[in-house]
Biotite code that builds the C-alpha atoms (Angstrom):
import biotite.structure as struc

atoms = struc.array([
    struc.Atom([0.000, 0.000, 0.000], chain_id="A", res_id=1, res_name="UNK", atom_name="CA", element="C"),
    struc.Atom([1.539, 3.346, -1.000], chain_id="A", res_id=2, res_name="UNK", atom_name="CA", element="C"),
    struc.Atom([1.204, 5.982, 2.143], chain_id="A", res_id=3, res_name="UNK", atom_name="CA", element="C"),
    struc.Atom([0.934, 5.689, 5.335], chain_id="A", res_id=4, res_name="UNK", atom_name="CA", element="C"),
    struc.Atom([-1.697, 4.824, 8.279], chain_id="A", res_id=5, res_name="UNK", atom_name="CA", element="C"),
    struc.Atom([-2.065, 7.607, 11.161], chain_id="A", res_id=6, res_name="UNK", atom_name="CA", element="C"),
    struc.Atom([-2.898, 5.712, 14.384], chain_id="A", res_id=7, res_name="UNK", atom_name="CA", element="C"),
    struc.Atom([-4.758, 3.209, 12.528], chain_id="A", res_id=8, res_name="UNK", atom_name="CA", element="C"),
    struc.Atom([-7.493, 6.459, 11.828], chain_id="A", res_id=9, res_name="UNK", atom_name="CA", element="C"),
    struc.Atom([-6.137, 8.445, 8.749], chain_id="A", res_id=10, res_name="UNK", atom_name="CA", element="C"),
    struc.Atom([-4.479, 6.999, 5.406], chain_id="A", res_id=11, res_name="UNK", atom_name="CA", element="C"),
    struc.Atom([-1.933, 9.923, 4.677], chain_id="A", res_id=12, res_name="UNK", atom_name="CA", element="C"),
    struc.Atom([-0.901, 9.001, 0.809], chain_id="A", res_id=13, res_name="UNK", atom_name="CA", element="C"),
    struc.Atom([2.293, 11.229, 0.401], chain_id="A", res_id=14, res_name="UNK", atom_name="CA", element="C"),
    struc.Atom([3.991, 13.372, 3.067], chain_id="A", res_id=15, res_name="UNK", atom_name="CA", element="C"),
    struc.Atom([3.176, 16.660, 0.752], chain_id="A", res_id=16, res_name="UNK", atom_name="CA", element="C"),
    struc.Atom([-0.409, 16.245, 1.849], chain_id="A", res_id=17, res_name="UNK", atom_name="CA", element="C"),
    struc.Atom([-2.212, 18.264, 4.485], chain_id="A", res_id=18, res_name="UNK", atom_name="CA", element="C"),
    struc.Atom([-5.327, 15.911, 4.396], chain_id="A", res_id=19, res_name="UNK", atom_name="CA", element="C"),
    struc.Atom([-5.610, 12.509, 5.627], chain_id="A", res_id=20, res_name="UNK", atom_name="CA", element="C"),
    struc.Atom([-8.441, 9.959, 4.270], chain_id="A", res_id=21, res_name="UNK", atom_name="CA", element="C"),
    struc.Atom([-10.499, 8.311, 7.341], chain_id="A", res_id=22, res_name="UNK", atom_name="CA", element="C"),
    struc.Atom([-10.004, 4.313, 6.985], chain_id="A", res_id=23, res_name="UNK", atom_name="CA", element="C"),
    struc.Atom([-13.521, 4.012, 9.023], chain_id="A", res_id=24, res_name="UNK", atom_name="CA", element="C"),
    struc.Atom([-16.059, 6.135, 10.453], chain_id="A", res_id=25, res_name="UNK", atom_name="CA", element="C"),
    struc.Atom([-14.152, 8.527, 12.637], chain_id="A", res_id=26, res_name="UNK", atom_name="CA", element="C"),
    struc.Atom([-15.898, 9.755, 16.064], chain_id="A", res_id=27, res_name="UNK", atom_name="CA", element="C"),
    struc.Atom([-15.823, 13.603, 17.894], chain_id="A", res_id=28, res_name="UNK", atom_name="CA", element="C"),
    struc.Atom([-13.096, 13.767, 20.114], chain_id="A", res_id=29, res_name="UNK", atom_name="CA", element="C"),
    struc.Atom([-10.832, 11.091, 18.164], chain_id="A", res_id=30, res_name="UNK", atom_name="CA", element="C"),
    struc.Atom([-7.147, 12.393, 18.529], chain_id="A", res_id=31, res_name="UNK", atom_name="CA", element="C"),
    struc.Atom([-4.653, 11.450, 15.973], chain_id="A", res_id=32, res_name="UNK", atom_name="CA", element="C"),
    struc.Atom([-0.643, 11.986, 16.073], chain_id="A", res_id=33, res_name="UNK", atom_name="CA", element="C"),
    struc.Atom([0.999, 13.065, 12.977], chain_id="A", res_id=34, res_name="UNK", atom_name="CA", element="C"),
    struc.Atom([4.658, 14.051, 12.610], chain_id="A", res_id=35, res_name="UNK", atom_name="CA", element="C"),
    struc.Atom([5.041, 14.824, 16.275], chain_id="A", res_id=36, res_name="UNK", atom_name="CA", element="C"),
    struc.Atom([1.669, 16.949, 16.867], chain_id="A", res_id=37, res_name="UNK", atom_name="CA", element="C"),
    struc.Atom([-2.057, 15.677, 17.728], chain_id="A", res_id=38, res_name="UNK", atom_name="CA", element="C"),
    struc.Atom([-4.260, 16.180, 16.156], chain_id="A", res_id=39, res_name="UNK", atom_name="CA", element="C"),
    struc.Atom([-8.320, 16.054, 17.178], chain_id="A", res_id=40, res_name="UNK", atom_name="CA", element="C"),
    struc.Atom([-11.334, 15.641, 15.390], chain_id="A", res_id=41, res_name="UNK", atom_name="CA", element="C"),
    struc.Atom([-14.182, 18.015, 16.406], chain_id="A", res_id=42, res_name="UNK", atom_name="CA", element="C"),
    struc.Atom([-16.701, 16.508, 14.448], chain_id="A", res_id=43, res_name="UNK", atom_name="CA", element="C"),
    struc.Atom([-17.681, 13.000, 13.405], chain_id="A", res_id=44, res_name="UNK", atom_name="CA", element="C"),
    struc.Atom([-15.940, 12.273, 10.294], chain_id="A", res_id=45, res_name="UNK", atom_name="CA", element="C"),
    struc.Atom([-17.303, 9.623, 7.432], chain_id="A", res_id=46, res_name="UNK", atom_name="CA", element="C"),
    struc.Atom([-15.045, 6.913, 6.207], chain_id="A", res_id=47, res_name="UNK", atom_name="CA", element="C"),
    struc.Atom([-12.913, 7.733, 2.834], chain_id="A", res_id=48, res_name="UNK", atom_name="CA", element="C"),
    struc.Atom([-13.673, 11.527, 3.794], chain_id="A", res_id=49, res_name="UNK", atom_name="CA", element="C"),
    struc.Atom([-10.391, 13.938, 4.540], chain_id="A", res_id=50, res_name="UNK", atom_name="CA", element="C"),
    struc.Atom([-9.179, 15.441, 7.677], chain_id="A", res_id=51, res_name="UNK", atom_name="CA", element="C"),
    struc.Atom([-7.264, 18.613, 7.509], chain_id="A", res_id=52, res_name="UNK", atom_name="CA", element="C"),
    struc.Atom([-4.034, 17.807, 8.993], chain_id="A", res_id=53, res_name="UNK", atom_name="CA", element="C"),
    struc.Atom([-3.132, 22.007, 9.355], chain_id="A", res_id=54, res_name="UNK", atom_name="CA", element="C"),
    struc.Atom([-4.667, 25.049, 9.060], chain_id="A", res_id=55, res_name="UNK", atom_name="CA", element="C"),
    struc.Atom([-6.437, 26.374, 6.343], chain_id="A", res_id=56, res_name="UNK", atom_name="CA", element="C"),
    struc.Atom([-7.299, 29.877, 5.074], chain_id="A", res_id=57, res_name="UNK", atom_name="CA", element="C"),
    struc.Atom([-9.971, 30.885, 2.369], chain_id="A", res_id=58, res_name="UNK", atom_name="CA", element="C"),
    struc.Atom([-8.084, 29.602, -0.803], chain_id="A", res_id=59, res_name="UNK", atom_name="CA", element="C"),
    struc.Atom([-5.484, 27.495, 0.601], chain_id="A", res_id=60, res_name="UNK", atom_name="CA", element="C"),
    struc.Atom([-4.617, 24.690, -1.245], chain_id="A", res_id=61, res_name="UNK", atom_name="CA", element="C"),
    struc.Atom([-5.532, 21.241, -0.506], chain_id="A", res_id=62, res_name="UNK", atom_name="CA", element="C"),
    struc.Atom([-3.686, 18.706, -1.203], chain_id="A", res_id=63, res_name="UNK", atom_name="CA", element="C"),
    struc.Atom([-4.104, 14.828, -1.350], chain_id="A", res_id=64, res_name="UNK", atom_name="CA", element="C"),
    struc.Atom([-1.906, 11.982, -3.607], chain_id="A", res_id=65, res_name="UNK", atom_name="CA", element="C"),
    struc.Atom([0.995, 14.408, -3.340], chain_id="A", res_id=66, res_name="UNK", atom_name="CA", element="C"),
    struc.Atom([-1.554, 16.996, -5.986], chain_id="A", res_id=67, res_name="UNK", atom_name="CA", element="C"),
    struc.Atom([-3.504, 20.121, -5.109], chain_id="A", res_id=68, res_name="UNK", atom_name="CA", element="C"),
    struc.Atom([-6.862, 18.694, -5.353], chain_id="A", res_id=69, res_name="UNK", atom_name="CA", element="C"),
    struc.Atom([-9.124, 21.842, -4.151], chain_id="A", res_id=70, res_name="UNK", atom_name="CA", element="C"),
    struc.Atom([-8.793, 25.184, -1.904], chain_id="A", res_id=71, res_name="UNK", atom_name="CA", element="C"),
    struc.Atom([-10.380, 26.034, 0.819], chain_id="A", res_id=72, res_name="UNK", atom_name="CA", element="C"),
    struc.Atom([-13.529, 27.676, 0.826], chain_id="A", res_id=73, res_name="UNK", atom_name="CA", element="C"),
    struc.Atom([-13.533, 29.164, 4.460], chain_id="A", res_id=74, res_name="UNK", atom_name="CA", element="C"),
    struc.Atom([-11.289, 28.846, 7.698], chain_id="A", res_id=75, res_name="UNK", atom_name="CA", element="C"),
    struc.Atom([-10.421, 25.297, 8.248], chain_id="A", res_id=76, res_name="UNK", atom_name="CA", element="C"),
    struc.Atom([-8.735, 23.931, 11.807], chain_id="A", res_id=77, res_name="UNK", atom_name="CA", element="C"),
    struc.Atom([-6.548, 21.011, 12.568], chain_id="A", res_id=78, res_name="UNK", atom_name="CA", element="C"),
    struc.Atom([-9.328, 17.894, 12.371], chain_id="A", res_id=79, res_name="UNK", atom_name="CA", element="C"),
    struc.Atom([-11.907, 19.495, 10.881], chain_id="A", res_id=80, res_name="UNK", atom_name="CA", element="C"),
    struc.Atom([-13.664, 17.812, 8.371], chain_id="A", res_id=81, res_name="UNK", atom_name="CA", element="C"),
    struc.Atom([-12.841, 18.772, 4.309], chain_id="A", res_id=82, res_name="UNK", atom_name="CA", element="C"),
    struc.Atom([-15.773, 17.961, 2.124], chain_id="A", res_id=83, res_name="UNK", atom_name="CA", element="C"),
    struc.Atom([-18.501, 20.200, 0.063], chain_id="A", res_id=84, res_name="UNK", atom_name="CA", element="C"),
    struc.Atom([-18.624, 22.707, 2.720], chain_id="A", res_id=85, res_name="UNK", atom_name="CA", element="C"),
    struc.Atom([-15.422, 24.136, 3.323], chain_id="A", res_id=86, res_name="UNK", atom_name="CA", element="C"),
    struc.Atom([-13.314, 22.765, 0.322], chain_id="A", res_id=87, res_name="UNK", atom_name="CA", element="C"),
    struc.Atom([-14.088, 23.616, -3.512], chain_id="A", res_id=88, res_name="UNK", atom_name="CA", element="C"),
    struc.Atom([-12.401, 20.853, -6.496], chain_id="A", res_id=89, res_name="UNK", atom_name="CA", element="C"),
    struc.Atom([-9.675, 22.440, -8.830], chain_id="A", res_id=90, res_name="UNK", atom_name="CA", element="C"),
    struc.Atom([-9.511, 19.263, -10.559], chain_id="A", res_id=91, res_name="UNK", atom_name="CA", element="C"),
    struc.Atom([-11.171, 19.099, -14.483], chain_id="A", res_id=92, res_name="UNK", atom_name="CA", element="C"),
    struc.Atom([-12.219, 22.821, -13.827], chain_id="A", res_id=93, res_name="UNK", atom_name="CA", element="C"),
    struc.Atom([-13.084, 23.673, -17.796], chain_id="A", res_id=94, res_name="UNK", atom_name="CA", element="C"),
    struc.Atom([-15.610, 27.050, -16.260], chain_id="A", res_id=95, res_name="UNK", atom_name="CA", element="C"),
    struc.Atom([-12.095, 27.885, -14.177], chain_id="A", res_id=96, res_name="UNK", atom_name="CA", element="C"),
    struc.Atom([-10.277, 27.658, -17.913], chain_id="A", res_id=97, res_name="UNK", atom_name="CA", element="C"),
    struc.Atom([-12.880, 29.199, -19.888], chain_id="A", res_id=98, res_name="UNK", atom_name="CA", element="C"),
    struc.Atom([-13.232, 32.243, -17.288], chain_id="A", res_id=99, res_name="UNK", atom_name="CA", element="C"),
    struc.Atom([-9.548, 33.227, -16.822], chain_id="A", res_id=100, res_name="UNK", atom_name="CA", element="C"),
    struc.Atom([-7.184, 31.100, -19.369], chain_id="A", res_id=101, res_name="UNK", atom_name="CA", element="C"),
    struc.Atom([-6.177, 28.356, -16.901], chain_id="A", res_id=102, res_name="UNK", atom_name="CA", element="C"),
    struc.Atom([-5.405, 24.536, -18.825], chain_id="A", res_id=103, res_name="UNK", atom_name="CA", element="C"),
    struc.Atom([-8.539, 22.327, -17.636], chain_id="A", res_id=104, res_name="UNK", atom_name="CA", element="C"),
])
């Protein structure tokens, strides 16, 4: 398996990432060491949903497989749950390419 498993919780694919992928349904309150801080969730997070791992501002990239994947819609903690609602895709954006010249 390519990655890593945080405290049998989070499935971290490269080190560049700053999400982690929940290997089961994760519960409030669930702490999780990575790279010598803890991190806890303060929400219940879904399995095969991501984790922030840091800090996010409004457009902050995320990043998963090593790749930006999205940025950050709003203010994200450490543990916080990235999904719909706080994260927007940048992946196969043709409007983002049409609208300002970027490759889709």
């Amino acid at each position: 398996m390519k990655g890593r498993v945080l405290d049998d919780a989070l499935l971290l694919l490269s080190d560049a990432d700053n999400v982690g992928t929940a290997v089961d349904d994760l519960s409030a309150g669930t702490e999780i060491e990575c790279d010598g801080r803890t991190v806890t969730l303060p929400e219940d997070v879904p399995f095969g949903h991501k984790v922030a791992l840091e800090s996010f501002a409004v457009g902050d990239e995320v990043r998963k497989y090593g790749e930006v994947i999205g940025a950050a819609t709003r203010a994200v903690g450490p543990g916080e749950w990235v999904h719909t609602h706080n994260c927007e895709s940048t992946r196969g954006r043709g409007d983002r390419a049409a609208a300002g010249g970027e490759a889709a």
